[in-house]
DOMILUM-810416 format. One record per residue: x, y, z of N, C-alpha, C in turn. Coordinates in steps of 0.02 Angstrom, whole numbers, padded with zeros to 5 digits, always signed. Atoms other than C-alpha are relative to their C-alpha. Example, Ala and Ser with C-alpha at 12.3 -4.5 7.8 and 13.67 -1.06 7.14 Angstrom:
! DOMILUM-810416
+00045-00059+00000+00615-00225+00390+00045+00060+00000-00042-00059-00003+00684-00053+00357-00039+00055+00037
//
This chain:
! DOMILUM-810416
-00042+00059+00010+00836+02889-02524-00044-00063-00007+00049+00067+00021+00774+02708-02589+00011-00023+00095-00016+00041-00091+00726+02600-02424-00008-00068-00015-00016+00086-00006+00762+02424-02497+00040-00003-00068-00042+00020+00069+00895+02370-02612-00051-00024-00081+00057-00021+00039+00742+02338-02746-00015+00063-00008+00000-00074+00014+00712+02511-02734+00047+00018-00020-00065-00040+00039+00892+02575-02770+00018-00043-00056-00021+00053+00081+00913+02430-02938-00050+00052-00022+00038-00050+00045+00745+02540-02980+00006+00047-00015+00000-00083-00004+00788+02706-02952+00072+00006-00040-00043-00036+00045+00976+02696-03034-00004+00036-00059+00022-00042+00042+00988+02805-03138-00049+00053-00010+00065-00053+00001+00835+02928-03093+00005+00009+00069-00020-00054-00060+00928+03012-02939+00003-00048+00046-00032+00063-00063+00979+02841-02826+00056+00033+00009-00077-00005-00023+01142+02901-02827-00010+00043+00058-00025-00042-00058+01231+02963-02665+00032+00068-00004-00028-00075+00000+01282+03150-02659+00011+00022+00044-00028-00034-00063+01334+03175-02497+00060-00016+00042-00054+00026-00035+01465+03065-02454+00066-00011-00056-00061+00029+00059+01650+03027-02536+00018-00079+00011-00030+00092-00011+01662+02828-02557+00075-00017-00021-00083+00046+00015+01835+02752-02577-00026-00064+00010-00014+00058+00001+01839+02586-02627+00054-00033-00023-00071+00025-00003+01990+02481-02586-00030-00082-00036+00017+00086+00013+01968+02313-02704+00055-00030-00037-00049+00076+00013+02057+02166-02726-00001-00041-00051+00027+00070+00067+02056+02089-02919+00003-00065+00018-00030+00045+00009+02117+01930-02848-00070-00037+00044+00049+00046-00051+01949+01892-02727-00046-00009-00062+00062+00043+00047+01809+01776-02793+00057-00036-00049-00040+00045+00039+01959+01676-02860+00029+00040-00079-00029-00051+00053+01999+01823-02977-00062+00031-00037+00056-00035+00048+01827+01871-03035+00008+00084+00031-00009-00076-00010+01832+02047-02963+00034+00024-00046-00031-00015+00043+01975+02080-03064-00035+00006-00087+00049-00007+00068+01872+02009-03228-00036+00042-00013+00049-00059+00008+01753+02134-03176+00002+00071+00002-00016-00054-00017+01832+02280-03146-00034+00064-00035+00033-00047+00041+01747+02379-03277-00086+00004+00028+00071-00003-00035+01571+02330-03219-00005+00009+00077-00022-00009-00075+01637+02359-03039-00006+00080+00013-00023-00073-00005+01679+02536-03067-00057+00032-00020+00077-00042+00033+01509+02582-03164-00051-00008+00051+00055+00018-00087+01410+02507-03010+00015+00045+00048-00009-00091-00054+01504+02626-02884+00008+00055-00043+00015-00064+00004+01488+02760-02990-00070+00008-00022+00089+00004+00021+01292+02739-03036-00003+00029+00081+00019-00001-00077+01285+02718-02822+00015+00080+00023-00008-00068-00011+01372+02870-02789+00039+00050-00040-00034-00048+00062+01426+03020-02871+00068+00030+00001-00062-00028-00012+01585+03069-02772+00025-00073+00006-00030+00074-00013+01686+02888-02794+00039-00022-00008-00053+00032+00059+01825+02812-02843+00025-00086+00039-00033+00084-00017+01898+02614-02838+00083+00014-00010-00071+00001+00022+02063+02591-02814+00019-00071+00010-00015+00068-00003+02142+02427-02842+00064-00042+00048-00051+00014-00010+02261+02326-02752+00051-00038-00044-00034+00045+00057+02409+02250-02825+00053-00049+00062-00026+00087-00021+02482+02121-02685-00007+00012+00082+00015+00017-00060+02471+02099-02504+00034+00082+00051-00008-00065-00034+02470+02233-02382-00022+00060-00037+00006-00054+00040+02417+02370-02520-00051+00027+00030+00067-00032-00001+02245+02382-02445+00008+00023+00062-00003-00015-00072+02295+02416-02267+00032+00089-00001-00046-00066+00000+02412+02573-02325-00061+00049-00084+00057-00024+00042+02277+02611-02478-00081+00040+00043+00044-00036-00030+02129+02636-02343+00025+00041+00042-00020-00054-00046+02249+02734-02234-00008+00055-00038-00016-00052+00035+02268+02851-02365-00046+00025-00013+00055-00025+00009+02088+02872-02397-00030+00002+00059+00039-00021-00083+02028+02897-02211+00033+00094+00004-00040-00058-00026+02170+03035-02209-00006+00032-00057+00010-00055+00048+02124+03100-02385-00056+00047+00003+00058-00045-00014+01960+03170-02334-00070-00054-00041+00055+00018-00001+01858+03016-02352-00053-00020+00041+00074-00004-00059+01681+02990-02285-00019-00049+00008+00015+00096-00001+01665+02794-02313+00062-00057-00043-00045+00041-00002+01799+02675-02347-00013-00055-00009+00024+00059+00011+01744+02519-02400+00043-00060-00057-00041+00064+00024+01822+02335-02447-00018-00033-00044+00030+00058+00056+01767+02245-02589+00048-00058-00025-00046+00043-00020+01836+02065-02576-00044-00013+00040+00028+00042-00054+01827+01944-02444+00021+00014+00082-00019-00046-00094+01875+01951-02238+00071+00000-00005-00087-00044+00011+02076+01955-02291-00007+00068-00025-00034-00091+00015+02042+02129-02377-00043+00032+00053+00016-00051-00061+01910+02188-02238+00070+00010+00047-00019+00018-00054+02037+02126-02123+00081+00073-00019-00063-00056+00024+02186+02243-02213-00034+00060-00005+00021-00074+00002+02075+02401-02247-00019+00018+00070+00020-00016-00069+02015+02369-02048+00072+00038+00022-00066-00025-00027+02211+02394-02004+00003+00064-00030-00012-00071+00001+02235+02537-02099-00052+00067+00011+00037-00065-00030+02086+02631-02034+00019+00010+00089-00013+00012-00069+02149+02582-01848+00081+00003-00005-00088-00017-00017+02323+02663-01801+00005-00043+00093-00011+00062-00092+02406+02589-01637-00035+00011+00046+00015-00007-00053+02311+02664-01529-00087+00000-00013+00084+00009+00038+02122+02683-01637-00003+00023-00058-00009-00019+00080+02062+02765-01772+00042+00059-00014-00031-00050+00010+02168+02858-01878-00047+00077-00012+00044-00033+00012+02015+02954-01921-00080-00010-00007+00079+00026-00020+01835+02948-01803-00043-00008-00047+00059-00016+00015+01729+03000-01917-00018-00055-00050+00014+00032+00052+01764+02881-02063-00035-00057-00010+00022+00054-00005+01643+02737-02089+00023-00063-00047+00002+00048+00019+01671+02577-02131-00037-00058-00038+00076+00068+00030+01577+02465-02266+00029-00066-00034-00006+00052+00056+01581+02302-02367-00022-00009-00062+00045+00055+00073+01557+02240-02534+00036-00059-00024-00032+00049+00007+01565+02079-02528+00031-00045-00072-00008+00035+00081+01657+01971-02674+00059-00049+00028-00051+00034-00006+01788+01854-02593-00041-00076+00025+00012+00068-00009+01775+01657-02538-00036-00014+00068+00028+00029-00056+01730+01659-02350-00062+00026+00029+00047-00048-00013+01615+01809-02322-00024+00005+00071+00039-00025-00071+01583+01803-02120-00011+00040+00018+00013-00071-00006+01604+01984-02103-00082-00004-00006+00044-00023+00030+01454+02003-02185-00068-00036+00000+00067+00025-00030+01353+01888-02130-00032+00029+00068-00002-00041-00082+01361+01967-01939-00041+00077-00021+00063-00065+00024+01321+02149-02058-00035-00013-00037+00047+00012+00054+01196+02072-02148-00012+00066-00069-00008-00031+00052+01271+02154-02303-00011-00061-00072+00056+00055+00063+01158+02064-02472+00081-00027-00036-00058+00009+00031+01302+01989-02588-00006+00040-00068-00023-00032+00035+01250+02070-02743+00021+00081+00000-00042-00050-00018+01339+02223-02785-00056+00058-00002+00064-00068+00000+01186+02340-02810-00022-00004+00070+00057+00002-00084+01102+02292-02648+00072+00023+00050-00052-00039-00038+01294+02312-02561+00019+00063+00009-00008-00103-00003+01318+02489-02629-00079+00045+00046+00049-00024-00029+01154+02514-02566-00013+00015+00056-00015-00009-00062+01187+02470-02398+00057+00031+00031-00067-00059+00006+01352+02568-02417-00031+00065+00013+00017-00074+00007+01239+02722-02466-00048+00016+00075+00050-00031-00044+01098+02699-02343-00034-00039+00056-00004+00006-00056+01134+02586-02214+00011+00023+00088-00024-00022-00064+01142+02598-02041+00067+00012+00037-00072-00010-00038+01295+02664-01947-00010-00032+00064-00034+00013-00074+01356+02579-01786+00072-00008+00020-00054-00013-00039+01495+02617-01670+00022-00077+00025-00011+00075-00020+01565+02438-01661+00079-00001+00014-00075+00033-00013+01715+02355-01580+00047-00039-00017-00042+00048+00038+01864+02294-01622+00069-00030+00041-00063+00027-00027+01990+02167-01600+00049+00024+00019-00044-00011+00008+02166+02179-01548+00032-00053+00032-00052+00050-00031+02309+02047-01540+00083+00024-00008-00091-00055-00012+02488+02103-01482+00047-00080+00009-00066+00083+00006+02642+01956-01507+00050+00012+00066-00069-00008-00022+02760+01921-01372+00047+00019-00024-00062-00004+00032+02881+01929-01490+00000+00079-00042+00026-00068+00026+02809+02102-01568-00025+00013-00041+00056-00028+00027+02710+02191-01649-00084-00035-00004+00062+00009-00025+02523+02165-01666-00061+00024-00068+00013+00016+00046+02376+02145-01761-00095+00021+00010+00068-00012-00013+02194+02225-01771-00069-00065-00036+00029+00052+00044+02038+02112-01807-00072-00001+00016+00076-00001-00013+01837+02144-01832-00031-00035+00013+00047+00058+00011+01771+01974-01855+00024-00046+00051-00044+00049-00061+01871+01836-01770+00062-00009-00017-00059+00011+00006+02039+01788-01716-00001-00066+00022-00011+00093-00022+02089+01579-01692+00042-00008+00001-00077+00027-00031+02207+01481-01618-00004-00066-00014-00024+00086+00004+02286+01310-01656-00053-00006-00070+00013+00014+00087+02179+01222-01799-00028+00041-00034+00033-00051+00043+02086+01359-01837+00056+00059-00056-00064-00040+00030+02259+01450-01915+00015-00032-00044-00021+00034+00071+02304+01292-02004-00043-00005-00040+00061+00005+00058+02123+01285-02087+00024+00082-00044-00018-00050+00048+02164+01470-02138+00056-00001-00049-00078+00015+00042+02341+01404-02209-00026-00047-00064+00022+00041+00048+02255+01284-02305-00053+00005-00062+00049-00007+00062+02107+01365-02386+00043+00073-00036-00036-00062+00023+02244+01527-02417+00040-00048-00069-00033+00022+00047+02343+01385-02522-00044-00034-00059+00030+00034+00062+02193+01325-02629-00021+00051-00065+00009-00033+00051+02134+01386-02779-00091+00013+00002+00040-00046-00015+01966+01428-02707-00073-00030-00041+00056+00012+00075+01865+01342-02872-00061-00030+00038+00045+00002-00020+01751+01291-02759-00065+00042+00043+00062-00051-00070+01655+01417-02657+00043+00015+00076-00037+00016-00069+01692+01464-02481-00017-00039+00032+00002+00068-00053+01585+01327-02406+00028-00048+00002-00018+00064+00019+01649+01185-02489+00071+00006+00008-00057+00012-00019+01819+01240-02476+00025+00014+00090-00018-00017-00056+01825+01301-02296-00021-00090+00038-00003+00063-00022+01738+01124-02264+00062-00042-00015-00049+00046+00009+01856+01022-02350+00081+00023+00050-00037+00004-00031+01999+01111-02254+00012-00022+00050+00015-00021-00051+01926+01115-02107+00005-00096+00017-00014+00056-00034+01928+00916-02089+00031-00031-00013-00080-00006+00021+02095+00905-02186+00032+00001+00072-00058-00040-00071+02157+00999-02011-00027-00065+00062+00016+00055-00055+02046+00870-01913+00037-00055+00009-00061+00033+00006+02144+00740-01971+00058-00022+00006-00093+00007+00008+02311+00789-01962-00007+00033+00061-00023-00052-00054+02303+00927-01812+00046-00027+00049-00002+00044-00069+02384+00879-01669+00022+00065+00069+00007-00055-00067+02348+00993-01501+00042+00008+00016-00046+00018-00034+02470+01069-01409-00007+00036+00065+00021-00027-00034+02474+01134-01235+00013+00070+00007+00001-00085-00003+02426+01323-01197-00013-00010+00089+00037-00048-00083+02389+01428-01016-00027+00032-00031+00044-00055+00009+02266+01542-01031-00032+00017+00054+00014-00055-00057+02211+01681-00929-00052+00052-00037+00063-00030+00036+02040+01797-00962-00010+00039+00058+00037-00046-00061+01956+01942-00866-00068+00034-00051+00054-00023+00040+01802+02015-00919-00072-00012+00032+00077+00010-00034+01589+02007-00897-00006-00049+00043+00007+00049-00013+01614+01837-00851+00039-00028+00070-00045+00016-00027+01744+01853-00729+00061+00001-00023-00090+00029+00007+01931+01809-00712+00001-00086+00011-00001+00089-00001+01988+01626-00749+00065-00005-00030-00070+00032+00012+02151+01527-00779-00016-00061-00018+00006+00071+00018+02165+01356-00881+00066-00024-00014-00048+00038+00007+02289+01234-00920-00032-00058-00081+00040+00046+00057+02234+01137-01096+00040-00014-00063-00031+00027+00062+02284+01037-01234-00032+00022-00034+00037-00047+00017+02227+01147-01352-00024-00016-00078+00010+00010+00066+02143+01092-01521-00002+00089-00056+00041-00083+00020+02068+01289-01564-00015+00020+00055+00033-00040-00039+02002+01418-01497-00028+00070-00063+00037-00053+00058+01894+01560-01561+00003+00072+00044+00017-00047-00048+01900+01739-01479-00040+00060-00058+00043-00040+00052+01743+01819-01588-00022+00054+00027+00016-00085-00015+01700+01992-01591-00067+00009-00057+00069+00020+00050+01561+01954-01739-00012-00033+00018+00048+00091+00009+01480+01791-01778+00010-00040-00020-00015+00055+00031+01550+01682-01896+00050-00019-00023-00073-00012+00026+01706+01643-01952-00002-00094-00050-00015+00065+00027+01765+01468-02070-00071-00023-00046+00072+00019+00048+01612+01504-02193-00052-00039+00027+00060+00021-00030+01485+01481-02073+00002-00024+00063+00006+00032-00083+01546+01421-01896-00041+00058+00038+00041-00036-00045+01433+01507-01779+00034+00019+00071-00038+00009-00043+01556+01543-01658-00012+00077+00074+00009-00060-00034+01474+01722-01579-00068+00002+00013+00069+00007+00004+01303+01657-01544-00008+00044+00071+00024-00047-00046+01222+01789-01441+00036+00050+00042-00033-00056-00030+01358+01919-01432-00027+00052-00051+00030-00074+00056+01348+02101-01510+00075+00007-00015-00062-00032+00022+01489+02183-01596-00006+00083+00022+00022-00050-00023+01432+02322-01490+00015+00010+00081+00030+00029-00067+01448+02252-01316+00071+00030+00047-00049+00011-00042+01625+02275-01264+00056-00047+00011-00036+00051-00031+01680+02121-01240+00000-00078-00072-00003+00090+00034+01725+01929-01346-00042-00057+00011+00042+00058-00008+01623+01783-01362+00076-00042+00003-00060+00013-00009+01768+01663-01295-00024-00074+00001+00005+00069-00020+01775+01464-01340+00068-00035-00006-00088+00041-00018+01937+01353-01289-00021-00060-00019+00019+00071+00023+01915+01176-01374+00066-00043+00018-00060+00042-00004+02027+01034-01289+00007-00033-00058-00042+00053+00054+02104+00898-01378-00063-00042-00004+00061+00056-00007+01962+00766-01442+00021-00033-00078-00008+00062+00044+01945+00618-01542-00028+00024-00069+00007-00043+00077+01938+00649-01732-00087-00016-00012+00098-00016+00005+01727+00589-01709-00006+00034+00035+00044-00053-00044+01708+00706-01564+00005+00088-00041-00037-00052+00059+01816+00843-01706-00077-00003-00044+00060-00015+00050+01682+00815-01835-00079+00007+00041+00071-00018-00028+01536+00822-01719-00006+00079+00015-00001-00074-00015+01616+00989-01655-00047+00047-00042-00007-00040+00053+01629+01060-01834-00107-00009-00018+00089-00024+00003+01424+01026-01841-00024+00043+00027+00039-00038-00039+01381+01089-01687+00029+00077+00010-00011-00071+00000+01494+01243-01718-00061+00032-00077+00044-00025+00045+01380+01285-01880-00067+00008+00035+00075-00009-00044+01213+01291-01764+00021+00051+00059-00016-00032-00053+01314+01390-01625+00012-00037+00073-00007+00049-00060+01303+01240-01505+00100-00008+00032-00058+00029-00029+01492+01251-01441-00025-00007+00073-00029+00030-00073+01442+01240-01265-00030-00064+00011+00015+00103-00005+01399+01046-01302+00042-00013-00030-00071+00018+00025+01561+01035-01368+00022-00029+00068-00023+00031-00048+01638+00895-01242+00073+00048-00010-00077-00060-00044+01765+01006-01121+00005+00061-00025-00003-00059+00035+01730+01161-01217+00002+00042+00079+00008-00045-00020+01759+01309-01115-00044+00062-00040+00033-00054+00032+01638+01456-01160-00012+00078+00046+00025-00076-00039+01646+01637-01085+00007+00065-00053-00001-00069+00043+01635+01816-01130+00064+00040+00056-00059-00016-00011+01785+01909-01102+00029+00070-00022-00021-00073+00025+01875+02098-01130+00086+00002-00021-00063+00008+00002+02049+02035-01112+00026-00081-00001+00008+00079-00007+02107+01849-01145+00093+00001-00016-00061+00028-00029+02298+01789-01135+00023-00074-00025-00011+00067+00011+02366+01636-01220+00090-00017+00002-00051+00003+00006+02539+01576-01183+00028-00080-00039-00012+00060+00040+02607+01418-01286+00032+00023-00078-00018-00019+00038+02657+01400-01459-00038-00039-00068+00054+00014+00058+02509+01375-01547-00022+00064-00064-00011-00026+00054+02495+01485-01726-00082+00052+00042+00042-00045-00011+02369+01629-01738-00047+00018-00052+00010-00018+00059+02256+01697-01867-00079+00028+00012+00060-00068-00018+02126+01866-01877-00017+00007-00064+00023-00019+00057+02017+01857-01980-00010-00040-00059-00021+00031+00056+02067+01722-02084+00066-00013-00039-00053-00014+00022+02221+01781-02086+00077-00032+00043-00019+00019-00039+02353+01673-02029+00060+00016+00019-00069-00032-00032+02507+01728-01905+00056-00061+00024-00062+00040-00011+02670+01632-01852-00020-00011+00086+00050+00014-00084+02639+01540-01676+00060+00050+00051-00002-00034-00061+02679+01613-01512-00035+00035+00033+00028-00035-00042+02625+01710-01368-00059+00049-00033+00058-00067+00016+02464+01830-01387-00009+00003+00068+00051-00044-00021+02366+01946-01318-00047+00034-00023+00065-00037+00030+02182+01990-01355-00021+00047+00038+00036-00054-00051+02096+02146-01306-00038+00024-00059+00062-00042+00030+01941+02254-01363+00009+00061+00015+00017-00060-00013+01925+02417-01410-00059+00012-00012+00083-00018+00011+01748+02459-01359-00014+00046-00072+00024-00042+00048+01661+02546-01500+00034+00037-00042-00070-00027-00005+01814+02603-01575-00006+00023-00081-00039-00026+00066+01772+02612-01760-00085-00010-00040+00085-00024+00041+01590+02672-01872+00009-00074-00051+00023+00048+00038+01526+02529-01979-00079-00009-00021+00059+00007+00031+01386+02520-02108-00016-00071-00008+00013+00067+00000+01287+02378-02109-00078-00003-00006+00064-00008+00002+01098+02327-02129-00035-00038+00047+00040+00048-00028+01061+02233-01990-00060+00018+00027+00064-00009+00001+00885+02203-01965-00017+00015+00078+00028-00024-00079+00904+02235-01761+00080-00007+00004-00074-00018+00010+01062+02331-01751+00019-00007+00073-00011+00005-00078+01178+02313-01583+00006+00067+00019+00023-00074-00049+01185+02461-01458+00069+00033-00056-00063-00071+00027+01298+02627-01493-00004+00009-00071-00005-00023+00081+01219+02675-01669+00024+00066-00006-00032-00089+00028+01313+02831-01744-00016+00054-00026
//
């Protein structure tokens, strides 16, 4: 096998391809602001150069990819992978995870990235172009990584790899879900992101946590909150600085209410990882976290209707390819 994406652009075509595994790829024409779609033809010749057992299947509107990767975990595939941004990881994650885990251990999980926000993939340091992605599809590293879970007072519930947010972090996802994207994900996740500064207005939560860090109870006017299971979420906030997606447990930050300059200083010092110099920030690590109020929700990027949650981790719960250069514990 090639051992650097340079090597597999060289070798296609003169036996790079994969022969041992069946890829399914679940993709989304509508990410990268519809370029996927444009590409669909040069999409499909790339995973089939990569590997030799393959096929793309497309979505055609919301929810397709969640009941599309179910179908390929349970058809007898060997890798499962999202092409798109962290809304279609975040739908092919659900349908590899039934209510209780996976519908099927063995199947791994990959990316290729092509949508607007890309945090996933910064955490698996998966390359963006599509040769070097299939590459790390073919002959990346496996790890046994953990995953979200948020359950509604009101019901049902909602799996989530990367991160889940509370209060402005839901309306920034409402806002960059309603743009048209023509900018990138930085520039548009910025511009939302102090759109929401602007206008937000906190409201009060309880919260309750158990985990590495202990047990704790708060009372807070609640701007956000982040409960990360990766690293980055809002095209670049650093919000999982020095956790693993391996570990067990959440990187956990609660942001009170603050003045719209102490808001934009946040939004800096969350891009460096500095939240615990966030004035009144709470910061712990956590296995189980508890929010009662009726502040909105949103996994992944993906935003939910407010009320009650509940977060929890399922340790190691689901295979994921990835290339990171110093992988976290429980490789597969």
């Amino acid at each position: 096998m090639p051992t650097s994406p340079g090597d597999f652009r060289a070798q296609e075509g003169a036996g790079a391809r994969n022969r041992g595994e069946r890829l399914v790829v679940v993709a989304n024409p509508n990410a990268g602001g519809g370029r996927a779609g444009r590409a669909r033809i040069e999409i499909e010749a790339a995973v089939s150069r990569a590997f030799e057992n393959a096929e793309v299947v497309w979505t055609r509107g919301r929810g397709d990819a969640t009941a599309l990767a179910r179908e390929a975990a349970l058809g007898g595939a060997n890798i499962v992978a999202a092409l798109g941004g962290d809304g279609t990881c975040n739908e092919v994650v659900n349908g590899l995870m039934g209510e209780a885990g996976p519908v099927a251990p063995r199947v791994i999980f990959a990316t290729l990235p092509f949508g607007t926000g890309g945090d996933l993939v910064r955490s698996l340091e998966v390359p963006r172009p599509l040769a070097d992605a299939l590459w790390v599809a073919s002959t990346g590293t496996t790890v046994h990584v953990d995953v979200g879970r948020v359950d509604f007072e009101r019901g049902g519930g909602r799996w989530f790899i990367n991160v889940a947010g509370v209060g402005a972090n839901a309306e920034v996802c409402q806002r960059v879900n309603r743009s048209d994207k023509r900018f990138g994900g930085t520039l548009t996740f910025l511009g939302a992101t102090l759109a929401t500064v602007a206008s937000f207005q906190p409201q009060p939560a309880s919260w309750s946590w158990s985990g590495p860090d202990g047990d704790g109870e708060c009372e807070m006017e609640t701007l956000a909150a982040f409960v990360a299971n990766a690293h980055y979420c809002g095209a670049g906030l650093w919000v999982g600085r020095g956790g693993s997606m391996a570990d067990g447990a959440f990187d956990v930050t609660l942001l009170p209410r603050l003045s719209i300059a102490d808001a934009a200083v946040a939004v800096v010092r969350s891009r460096t990882g500095a939240l615990d110099r966030i004035p009144g920030a709470r910061c712990f690590r956590a296995n189980s976290v508890q929010m009662r109020g009726t502040l909105a929700v949103e996994t992944d990027g993906e935003p939910h209707d407010a009320g009650a949650a509940q977060f929890s981790v399922r340790p190691r719960a689901l295979q994921v390819r990835g290339a990171w250069r110093r992988p976290p514990i429980s490789l597969g």
